[in-house]
N, C-alpha and C positions, 0 to 999 in steps of 0.2 A: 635493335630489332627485338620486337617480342617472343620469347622464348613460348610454343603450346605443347602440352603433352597429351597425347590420347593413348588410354589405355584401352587396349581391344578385350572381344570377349574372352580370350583365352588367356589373359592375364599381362599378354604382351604390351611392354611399353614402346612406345613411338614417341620421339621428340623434333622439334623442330626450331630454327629461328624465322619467324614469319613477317616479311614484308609489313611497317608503317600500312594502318588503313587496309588491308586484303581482311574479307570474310572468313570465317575460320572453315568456312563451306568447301571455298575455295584452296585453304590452304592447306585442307585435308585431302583433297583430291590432288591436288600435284603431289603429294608426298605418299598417293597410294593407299589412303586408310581403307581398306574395307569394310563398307557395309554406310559411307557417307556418299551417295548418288546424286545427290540435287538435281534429280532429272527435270527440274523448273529452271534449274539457273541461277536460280536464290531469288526469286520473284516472289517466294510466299505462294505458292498454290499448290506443291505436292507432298512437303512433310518429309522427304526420302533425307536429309540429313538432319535429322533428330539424334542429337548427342544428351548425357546425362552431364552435367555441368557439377563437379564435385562441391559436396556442401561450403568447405572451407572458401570457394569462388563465388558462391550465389552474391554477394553482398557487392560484388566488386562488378558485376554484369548490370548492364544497363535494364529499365524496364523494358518488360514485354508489352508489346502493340495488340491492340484488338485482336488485328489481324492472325498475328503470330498465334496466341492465346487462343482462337478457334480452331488454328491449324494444330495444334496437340493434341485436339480431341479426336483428329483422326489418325495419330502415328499408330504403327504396326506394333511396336514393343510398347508394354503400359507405360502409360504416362505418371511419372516419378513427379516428387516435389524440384527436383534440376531439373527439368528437361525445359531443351530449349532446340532452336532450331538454328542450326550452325550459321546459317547463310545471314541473320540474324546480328551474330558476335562477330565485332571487328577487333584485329590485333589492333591495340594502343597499349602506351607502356603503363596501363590499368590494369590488365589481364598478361603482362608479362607474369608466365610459368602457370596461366591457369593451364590447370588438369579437367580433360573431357574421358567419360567412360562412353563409347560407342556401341549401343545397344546390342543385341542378338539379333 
């Protein structure tokens, strides 16, 4: 299982071992992240888990979709050179131990 860590805004770490194939959308919300909502579902239409994807991870993250890519133009925290939309990243053992910074 892939190991994700999300560091929240107040410095705190959160770690997890995350289900084969589950969105990281999803596997932030069973584990309680605050401030990752995906009030869409992870359909891609409302931005609400917008995580920063740590620089040392960007390489190992799939490309972003059109879609995706218009949807950061309207995230709430600026849009950073990581930012990615959680619902988006799936655990595979590519992204085992990637680190997400969870906006403000």
């Amino acid at each position: 299982m892939p190991k994700v860590h999300w560091i929240l805004p107040n410095g705190e770490r959160v770690s997890d071992d995350v289900n084969e194939n589950t969105n990281l959308m999803d596997a932030a919300q069973l584990n309680g992240i605050a401030g990752i909502h995906g009030e869409c579902g992870g359909c891609l239409s409302c931005a609400t888990c917008h995580v920063y994807v740590d620089d040392v991870w960007l390489a190992a993250c799939p490309p972003m979709g059109e879609v995706e890519t218009a949807m950061l133009d309207v995230v709430t925290s600026p849009r950073q050179s990581g930012s990615r939309l959680s619902c988006q990243l799936i655990a595979t053992s590519a992204l085992d131990g990637i680190v997400l910074h969870v906006p403000e």
